[in-house]
C-alpha positions as MATLAB code, in Angstrom:
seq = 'XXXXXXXXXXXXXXXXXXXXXXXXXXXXXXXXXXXXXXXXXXXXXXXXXXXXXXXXXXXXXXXXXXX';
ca = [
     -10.954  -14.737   -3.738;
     -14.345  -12.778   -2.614;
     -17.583  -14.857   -2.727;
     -21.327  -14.078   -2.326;
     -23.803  -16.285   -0.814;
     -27.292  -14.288   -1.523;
     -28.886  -16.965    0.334;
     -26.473  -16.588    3.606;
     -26.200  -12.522    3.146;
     -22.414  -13.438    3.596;
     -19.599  -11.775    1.552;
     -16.002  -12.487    1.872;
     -13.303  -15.707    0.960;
     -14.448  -19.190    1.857;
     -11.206  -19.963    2.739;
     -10.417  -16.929    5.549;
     -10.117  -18.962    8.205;
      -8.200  -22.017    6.746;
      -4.401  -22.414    7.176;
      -2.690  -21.090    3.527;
      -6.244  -19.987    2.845;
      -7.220  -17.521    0.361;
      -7.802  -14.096    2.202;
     -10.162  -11.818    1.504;
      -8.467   -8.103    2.710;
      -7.475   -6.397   -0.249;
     -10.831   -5.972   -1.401;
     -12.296   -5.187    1.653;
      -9.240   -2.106    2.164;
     -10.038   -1.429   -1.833;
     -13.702   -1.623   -0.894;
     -13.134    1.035    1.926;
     -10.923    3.182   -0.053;
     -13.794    3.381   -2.343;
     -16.398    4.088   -0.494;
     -13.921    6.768    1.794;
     -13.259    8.576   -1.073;
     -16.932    8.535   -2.356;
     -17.375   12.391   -1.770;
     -13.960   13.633   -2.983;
     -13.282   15.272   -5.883;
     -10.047   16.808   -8.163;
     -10.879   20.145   -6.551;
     -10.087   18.369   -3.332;
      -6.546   17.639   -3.909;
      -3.473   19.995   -4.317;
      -0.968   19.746   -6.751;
       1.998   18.318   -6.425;
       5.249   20.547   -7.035;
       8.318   18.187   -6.077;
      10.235   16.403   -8.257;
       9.545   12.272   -8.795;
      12.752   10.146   -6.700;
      13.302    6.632   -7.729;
      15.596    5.823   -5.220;
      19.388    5.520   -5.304;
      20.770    2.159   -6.806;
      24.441    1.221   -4.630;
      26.303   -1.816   -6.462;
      28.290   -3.837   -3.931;
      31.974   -4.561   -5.231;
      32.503   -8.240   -4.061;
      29.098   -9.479   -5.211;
      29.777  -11.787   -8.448;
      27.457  -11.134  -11.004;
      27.248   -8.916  -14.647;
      25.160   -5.536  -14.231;
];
């Protein structure tokens, strides 16, 4: 949730400082990541060479349950 009170000048969730509120920090990190990157271009990044890894996927014997 991100609200904006033009009157207040305030920007963020109502609810940030309630317990179980709504929070308000991935769009101020998105909003930073933005505005860090604001100057960057594809010239400023390398290309990438390796190969993509997924991750290795280890079934346990005991565990009951169809794969």
């Amino acid at each position: 949730m991100f609200d904006h009170d033009i009157d207040g000048k305030w920007f963020g969730s109502p609810e940030k400082n309630l317990r179980y509120g709504v929070q308000d920090d991935l769009m101020f990190s998105l909003a930073w990541t933005i505005y860090g990157g604001r100057a960057l271009s594809v010239k400023d990044f390398r290309s990438r060479g390796s190969q993509a890894f997924w991750g290795t996927m280890i079934q346990p014997r005991d565990l009951v349950g169809k794969w």
